[in-house]
LOKOLTI-334661 format. One record per residue (C-alpha): chain; x, y, z. Coordinates in pm, 1 decimal. Each point is the difference from the previous one (the first is absolute). Layout:
BEGIN
{chaine A c1 X c2 Y c3 Z}
...
% end
This chain:
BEGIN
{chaine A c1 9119.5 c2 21529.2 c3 4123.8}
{chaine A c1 242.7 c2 -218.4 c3 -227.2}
{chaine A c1 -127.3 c2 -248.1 c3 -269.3}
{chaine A c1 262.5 c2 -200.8 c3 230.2}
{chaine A c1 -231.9 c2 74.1 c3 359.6}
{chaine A c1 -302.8 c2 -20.6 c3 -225.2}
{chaine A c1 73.6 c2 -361.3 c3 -143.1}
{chaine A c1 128.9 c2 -79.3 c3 397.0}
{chaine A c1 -305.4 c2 78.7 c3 131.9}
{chaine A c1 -227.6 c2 -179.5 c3 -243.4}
{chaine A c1 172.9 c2 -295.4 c3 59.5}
{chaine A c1 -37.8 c2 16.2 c3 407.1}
{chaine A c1 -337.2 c2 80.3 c3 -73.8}
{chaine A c1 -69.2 c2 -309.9 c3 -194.6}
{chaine A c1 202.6 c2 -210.5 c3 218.0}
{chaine A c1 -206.8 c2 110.0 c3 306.3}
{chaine A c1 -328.6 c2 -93.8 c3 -186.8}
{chaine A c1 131.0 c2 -359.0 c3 -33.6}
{chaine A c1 -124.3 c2 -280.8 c3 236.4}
{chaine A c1 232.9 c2 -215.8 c3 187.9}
{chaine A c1 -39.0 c2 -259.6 c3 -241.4}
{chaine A c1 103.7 c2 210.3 c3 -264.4}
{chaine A c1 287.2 c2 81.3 c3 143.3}
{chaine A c1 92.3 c2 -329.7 c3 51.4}
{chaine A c1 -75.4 c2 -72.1 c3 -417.8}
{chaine A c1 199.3 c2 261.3 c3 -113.9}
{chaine A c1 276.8 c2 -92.2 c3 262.0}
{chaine A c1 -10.4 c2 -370.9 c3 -85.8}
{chaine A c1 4.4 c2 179.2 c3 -361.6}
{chaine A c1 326.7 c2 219.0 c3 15.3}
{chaine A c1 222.2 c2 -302.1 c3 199.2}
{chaine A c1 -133.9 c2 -355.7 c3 -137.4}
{chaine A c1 236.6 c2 -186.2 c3 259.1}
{chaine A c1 -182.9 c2 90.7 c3 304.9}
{chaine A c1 -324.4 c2 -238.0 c3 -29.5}
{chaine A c1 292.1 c2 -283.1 c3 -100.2}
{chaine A c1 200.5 c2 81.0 c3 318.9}
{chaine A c1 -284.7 c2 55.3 c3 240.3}
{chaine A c1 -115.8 c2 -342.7 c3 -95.7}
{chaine A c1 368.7 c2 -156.9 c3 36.1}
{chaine A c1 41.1 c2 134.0 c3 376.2}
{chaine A c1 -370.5 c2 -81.7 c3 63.1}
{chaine A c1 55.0 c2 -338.5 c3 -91.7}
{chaine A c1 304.1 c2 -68.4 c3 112.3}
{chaine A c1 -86.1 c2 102.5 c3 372.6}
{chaine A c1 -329.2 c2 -181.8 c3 1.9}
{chaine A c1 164.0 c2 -326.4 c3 -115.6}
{chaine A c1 290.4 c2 34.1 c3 261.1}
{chaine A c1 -260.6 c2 69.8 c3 253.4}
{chaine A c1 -182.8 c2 -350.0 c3 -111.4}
{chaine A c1 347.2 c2 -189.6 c3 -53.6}
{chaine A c1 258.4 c2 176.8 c3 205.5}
{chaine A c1 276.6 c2 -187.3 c3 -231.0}
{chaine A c1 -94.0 c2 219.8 c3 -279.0}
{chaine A c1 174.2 c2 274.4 c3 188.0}
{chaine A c1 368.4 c2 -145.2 c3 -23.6}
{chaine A c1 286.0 c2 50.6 c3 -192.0}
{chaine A c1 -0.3 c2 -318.0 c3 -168.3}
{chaine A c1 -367.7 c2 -18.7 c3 -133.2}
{chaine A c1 32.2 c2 406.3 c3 -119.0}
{chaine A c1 301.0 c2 -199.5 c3 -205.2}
{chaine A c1 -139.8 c2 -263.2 c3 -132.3}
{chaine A c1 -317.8 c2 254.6 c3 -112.4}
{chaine A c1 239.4 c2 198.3 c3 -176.4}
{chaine A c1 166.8 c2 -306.8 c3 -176.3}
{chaine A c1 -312.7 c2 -78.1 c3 -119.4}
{chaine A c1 -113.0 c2 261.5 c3 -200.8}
{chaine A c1 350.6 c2 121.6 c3 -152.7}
{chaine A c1 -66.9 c2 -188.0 c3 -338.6}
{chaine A c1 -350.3 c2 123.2 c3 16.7}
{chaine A c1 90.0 c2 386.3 c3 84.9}
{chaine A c1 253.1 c2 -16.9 c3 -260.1}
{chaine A c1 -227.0 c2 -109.9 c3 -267.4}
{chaine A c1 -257.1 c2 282.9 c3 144.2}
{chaine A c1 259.2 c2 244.7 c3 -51.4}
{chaine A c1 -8.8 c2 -4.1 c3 -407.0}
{chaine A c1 -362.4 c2 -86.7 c3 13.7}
{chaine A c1 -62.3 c2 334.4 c3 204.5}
{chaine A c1 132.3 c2 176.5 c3 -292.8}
{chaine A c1 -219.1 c2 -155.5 c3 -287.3}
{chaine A c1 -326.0 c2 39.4 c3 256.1}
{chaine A c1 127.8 c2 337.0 c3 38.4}
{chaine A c1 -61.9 c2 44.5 c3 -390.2}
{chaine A c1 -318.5 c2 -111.7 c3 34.0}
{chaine A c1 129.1 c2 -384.2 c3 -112.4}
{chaine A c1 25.9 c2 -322.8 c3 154.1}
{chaine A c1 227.0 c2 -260.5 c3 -76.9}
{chaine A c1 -81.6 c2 -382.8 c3 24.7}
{chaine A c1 337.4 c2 -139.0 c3 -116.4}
{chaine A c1 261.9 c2 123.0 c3 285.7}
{chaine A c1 -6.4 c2 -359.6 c3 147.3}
{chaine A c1 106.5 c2 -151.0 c3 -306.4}
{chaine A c1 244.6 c2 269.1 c3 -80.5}
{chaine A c1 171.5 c2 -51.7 c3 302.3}
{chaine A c1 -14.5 c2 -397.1 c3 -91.9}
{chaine A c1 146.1 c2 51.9 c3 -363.0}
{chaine A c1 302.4 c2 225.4 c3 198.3}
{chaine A c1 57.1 c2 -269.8 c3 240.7}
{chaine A c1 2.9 c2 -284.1 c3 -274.2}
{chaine A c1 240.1 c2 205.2 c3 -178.9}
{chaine A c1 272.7 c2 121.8 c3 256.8}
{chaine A c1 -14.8 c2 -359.6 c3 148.9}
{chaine A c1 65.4 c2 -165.6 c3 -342.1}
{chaine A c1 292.5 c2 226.1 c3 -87.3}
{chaine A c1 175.6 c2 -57.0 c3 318.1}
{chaine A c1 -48.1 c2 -355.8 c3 69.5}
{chaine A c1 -1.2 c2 -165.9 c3 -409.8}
{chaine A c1 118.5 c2 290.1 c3 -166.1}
{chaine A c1 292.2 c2 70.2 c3 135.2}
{chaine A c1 -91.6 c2 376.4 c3 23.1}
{chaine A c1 173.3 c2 197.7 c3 288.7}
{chaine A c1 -240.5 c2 60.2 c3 287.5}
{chaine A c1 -6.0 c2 387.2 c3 -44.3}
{chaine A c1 -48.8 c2 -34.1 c3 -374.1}
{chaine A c1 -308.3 c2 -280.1 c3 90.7}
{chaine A c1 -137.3 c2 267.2 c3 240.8}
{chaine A c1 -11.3 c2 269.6 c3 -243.1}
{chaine A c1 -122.0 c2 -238.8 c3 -304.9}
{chaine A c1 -319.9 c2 -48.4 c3 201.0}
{chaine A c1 -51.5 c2 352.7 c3 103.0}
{chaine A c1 0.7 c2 71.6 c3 -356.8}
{chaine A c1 -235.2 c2 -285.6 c3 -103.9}
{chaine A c1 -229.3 c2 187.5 c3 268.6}
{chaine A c1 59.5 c2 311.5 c3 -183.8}
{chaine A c1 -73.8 c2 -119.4 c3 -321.3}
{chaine A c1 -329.3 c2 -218.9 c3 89.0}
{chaine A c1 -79.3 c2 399.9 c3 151.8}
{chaine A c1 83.6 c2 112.8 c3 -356.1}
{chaine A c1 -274.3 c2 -258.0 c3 -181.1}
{chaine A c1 -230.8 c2 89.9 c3 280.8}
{chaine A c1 -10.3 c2 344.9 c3 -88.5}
{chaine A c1 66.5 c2 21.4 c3 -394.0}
{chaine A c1 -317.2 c2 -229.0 c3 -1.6}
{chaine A c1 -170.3 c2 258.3 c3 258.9}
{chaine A c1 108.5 c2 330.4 c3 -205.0}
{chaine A c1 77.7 c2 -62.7 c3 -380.7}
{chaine A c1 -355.1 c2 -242.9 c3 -58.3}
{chaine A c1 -211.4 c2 186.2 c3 289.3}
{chaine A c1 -110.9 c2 -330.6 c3 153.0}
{chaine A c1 -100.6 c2 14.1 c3 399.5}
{chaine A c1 250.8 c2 -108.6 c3 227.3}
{chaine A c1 -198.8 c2 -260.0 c3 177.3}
{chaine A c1 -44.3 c2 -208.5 c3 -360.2}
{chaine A c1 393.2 c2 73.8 c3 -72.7}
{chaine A c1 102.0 c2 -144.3 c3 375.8}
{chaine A c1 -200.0 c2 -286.7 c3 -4.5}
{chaine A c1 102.4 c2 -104.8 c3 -331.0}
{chaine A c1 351.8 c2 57.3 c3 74.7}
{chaine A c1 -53.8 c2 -155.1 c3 285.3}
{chaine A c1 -59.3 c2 -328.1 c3 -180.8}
{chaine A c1 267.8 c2 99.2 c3 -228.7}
{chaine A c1 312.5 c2 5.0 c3 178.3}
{chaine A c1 -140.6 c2 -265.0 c3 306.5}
{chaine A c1 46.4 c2 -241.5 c3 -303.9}
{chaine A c1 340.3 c2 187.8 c3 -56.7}
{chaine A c1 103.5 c2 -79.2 c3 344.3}
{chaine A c1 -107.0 c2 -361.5 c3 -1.2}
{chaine A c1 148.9 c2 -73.9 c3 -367.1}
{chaine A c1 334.3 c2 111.3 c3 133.4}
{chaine A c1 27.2 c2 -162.3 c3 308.7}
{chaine A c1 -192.0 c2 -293.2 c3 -126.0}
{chaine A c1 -159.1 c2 42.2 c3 312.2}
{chaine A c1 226.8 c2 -101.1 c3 204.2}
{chaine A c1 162.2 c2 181.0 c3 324.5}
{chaine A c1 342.7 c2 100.5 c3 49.2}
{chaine A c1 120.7 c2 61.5 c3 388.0}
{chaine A c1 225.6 c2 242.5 c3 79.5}
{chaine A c1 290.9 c2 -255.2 c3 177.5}
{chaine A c1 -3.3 c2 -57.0 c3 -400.1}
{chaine A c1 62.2 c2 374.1 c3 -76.8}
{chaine A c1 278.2 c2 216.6 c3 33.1}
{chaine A c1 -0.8 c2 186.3 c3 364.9}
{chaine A c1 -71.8 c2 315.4 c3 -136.8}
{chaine A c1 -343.0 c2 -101.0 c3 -146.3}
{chaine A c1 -59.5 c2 -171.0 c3 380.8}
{chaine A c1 103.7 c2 290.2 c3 155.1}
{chaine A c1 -308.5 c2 191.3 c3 51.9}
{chaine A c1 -105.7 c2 -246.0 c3 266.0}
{chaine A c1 291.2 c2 81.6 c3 223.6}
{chaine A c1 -124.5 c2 118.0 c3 356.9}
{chaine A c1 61.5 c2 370.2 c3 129.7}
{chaine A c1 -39.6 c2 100.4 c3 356.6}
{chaine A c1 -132.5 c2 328.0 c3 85.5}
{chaine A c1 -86.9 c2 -30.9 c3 370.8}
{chaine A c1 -193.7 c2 -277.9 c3 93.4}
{chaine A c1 -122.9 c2 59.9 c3 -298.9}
{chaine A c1 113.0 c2 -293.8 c3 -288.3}
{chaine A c1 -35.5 c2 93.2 c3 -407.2}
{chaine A c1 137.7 c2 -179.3 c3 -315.4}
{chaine A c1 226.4 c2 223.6 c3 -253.7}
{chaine A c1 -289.2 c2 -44.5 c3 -219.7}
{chaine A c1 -244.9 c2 209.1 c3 263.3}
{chaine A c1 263.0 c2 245.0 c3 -22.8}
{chaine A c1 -3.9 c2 61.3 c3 -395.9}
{chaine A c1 -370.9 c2 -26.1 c3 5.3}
{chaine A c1 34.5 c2 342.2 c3 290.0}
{chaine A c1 268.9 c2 158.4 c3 -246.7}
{chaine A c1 -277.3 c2 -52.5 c3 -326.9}
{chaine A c1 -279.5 c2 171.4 c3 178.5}
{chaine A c1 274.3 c2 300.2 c3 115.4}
{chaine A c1 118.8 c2 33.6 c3 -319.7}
{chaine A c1 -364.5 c2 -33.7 c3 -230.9}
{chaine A c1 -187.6 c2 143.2 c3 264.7}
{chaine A c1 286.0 c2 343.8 c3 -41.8}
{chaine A c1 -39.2 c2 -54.8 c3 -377.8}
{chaine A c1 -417.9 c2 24.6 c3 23.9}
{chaine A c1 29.3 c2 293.4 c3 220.9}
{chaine A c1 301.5 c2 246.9 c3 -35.5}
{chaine A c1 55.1 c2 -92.8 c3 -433.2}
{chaine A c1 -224.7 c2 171.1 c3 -319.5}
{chaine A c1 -8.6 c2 -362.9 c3 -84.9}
{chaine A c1 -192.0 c2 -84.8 c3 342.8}
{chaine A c1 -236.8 c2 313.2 c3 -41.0}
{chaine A c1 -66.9 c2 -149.2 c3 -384.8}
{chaine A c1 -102.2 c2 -278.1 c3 151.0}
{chaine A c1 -234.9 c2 162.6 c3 252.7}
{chaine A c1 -148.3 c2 232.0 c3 -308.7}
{chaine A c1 -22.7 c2 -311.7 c3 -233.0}
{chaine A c1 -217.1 c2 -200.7 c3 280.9}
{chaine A c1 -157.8 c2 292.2 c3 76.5}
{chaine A c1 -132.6 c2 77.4 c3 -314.4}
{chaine A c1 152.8 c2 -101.3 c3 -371.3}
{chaine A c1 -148.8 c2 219.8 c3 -184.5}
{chaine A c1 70.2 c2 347.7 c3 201.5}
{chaine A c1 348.0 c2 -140.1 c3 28.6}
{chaine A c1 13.0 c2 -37.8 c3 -375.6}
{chaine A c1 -103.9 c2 399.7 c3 -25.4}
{chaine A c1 241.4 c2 90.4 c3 241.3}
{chaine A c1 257.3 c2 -133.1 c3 -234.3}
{chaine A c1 110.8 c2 -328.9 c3 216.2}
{chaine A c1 44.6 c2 -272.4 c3 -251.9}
{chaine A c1 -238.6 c2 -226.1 c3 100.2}
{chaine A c1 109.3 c2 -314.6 c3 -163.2}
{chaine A c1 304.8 c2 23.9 c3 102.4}
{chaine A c1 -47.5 c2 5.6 c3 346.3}
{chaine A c1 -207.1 c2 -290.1 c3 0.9}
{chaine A c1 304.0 c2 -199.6 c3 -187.1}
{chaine A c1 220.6 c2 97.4 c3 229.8}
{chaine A c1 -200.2 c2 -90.3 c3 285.6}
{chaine A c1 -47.8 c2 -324.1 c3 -100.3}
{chaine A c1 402.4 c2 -43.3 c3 -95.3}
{chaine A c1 98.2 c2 105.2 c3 408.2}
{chaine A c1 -279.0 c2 -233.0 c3 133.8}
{chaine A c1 137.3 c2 -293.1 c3 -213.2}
{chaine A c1 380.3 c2 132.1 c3 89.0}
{chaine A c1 -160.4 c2 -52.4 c3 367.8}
{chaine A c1 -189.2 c2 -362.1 c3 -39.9}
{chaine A c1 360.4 c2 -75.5 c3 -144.7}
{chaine A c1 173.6 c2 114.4 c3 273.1}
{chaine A c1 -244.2 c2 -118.4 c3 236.2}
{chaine A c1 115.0 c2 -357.1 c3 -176.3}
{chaine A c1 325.2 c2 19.1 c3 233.3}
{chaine A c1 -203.6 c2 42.5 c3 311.5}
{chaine A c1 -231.5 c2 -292.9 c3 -96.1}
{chaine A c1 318.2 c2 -229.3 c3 38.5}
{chaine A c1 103.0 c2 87.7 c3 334.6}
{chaine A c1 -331.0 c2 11.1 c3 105.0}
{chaine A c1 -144.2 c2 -328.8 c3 -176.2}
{chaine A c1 368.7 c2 -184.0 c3 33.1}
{chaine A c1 -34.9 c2 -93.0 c3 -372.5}
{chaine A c1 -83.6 c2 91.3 c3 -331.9}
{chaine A c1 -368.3 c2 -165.2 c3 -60.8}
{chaine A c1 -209.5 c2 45.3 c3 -325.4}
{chaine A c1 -283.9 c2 -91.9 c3 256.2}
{chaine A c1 63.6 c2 283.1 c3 284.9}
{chaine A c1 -218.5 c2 299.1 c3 46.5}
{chaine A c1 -303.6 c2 -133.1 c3 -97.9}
{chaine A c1 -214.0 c2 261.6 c3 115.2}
{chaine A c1 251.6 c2 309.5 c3 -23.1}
{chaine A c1 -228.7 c2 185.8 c3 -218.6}
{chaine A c1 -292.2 c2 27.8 c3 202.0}
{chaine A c1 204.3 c2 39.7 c3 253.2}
{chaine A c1 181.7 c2 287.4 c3 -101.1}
{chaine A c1 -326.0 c2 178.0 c3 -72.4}
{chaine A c1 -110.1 c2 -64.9 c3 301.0}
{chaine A c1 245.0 c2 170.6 c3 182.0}
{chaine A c1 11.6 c2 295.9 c3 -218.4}
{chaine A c1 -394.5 c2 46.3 c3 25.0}
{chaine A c1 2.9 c2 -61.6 c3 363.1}
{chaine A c1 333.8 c2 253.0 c3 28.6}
{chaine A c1 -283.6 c2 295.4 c3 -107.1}
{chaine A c1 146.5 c2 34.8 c3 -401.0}
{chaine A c1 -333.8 c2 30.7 c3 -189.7}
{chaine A c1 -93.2 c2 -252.5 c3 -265.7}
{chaine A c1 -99.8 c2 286.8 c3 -219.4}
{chaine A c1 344.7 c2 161.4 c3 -6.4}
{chaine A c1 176.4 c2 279.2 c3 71.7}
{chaine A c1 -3.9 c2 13.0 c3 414.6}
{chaine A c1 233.6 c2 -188.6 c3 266.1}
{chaine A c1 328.5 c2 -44.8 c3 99.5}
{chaine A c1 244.2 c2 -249.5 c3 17.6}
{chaine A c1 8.7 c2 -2.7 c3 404.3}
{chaine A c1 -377.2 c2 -114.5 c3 -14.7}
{chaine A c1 109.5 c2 -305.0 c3 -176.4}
{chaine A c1 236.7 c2 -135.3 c3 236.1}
{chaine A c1 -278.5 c2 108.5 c3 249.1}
{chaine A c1 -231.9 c2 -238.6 c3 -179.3}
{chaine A c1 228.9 c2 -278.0 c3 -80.3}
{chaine A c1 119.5 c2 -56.9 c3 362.8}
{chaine A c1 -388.7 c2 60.9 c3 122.6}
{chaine A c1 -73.7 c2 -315.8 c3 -195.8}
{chaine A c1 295.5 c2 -156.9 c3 201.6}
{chaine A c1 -94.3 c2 142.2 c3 283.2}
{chaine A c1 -395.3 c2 -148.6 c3 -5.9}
{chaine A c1 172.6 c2 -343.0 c3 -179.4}
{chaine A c1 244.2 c2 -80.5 c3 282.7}
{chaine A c1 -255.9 c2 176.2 c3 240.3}
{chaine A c1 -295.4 c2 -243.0 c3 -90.2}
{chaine A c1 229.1 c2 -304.1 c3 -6.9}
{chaine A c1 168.6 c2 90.3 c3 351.5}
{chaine A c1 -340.6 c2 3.6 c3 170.9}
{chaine A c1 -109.8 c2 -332.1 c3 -199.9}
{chaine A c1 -245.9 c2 109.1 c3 -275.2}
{chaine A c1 -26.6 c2 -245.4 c3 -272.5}
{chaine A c1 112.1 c2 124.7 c3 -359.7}
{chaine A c1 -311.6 c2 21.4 c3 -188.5}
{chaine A c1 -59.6 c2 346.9 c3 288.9}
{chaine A c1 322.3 c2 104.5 c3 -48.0}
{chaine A c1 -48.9 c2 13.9 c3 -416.3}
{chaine A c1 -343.4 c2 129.2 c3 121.7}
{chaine A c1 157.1 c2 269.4 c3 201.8}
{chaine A c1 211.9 c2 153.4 c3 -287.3}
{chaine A c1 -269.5 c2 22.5 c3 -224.8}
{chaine A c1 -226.3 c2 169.7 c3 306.7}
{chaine A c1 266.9 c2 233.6 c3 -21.5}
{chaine A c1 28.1 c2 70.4 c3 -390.9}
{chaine A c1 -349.8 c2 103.8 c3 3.2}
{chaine A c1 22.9 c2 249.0 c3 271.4}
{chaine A c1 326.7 c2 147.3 c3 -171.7}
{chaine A c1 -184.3 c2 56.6 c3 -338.2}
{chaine A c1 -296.9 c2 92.3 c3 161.5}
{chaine A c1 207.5 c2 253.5 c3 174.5}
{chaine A c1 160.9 c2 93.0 c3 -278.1}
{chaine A c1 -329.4 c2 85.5 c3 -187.5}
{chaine A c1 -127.9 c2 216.6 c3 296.4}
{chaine A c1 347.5 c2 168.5 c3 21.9}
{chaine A c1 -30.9 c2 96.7 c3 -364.4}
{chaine A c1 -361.7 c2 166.6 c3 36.8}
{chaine A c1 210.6 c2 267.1 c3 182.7}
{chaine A c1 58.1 c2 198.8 c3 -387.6}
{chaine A c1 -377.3 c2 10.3 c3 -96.4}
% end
């Protein structure tokens, strides 16, 4: 018999002495988007069973509206969870980006493609100060975000001097991410649609580039990444650059969505976005999920959110609801992870 057979066999043999709920670990395990999509068409059903308006076209819509901004912002904080990270400031990121490609349209006579790309980069570079802080003094992410947070917040708000700029005052380019697209009877903004294109193109970078598998390795573990030669630091910089490149970006969207440029919008966009990426099955500890589970998890919150208020639950059950569901994710997660001892 083969080494080849041999090694075969063993491993039948070991998965046959497995119980049914070890299967099921080491499944949830190897594809992290299951428990996030099992939980989407659970819910979704049950609540269209309750409310049978939660089935139609127009609801699934206006679900989908909802949590563009949010599933955007999820998108670049997948990646720094992914590295075993978390970042704090992506709401005020996006803010600062906003302030800045509304200003140079509207007073500074910028043109509107030159605005738009002014406040990706500002995104970009707030990234940049995120993650030279994170690699070059070795401080935690959590204490870098939540200064930074503070940090460019004030940014935003010095700026603007907190005031609001609507987008009938902007240039139609900067409004156009709220115009509607029909696909069936089916109704989404441009903005939806860029927010689908970032998770095809990030979620192809994560999983088909050596920069995605870095990633992986990095979250996975830093230090056997370092032996195998990956350049640690790096990775982490650069992570932190695309997912301010993406808050930026995510800037646009917030102005089709929002219908203005507000220093005082997405007030809870960072807990948010963690939310959806913890309930989307990418562990807190780093180095497993995927980018599908996070748009799993961002439109589950939408789902139980526009679910809850359909049937008439008050809001203090709905905010209850979401963090019901938090603790079940993580507590999944920590089970899941069990499955390597």
């Amino acid at each position: 018999m083969s080494a080849t057979q041999t090694h075969t066999a063993a491993e039948q043999f070991e998965l046959r002495k497995r119980s049914p709920v070890q299967r099921v670990q080491h499944l949830l395990h190897s594809y992290p988007a299951i428990s996030p999509a099992a939980v989407l068409i659970l819910s979704y059903i049950v609540f269209a069973v309750i409310e049978p308006r939660m089935a139609s076209a127009s609801v699934a819509s206006i679900i989908i509206a909802q949590v563009a901004v949010i599933a955007a912002l999820a998108v670049g904080q997948t990646l720094i969870i992914l590295t075993a990270g978390i970042d704090l400031s992506v709401g005020a990121i996006a803010i600062l980006s906003v302030s800045v490609m509304a200003k140079f349209a509207t007073e500074n006579g910028v043109p509107p493609v030159l605005a738009i790309l002014a406040g990706i980069a500002v995104g970009g570079l707030a990234g940049l100060v995120n993650g030279m802080l994170v690699t070059r003094l070795n401080l935690p992410p959590f204490i870098v975000t939540l200064g930074t947070f503070s940090i460019f917040t004030a940014l935003g708000l010095l700026y603007t001097n907190g005031r609001s700029i609507s987008y009938r005052d902007m240039p139609d380019l900067l409004g156009w991410t709220r115009t509607s697209v029909s696909i069936g009877e089916l109704r989404f903004t441009t903005g939806v649609l860029i927010v689908l294109a970032l998770f095809l193109v990030v979620g192809f970078a994560l999983s088909q580039t050596a920069w995605g598998r870095h990633v992986y390795a990095v979250g996975d573990d830093a230090e056997g990444a370092r032996l195998a030669g990956i350049s640690v630091k790096r990775v982490l910089l650069s992570v932190y650059v695309v997912a301010g490149l993406i808050f930026g970006l995510t800037a646009w969207v917030l102005i089709g969505r929002a219908g203005a440029a507000s220093p005082n919008s997405l007030i809870d966009a960072n807990l948010q976005s963690i939310t959806a990426v913890v309930i989307g099955g990418t562990s807190l500890f780093g180095g497993r999920g995927a980018l599908i589970g996070t748009l799993l998890g961002a439109l589950i919150v939408g789902v139980f959110q526009t679910g809850l208020s359909l049937i008439g639950v008050d809001d203090q059950w709905r905010v209850l609801a979401v963090g019901v569901l938090i603790i079940i994710a993580v507590s999944i997660d920590q089970w899941i992870r069990t499955v390597r001892s």
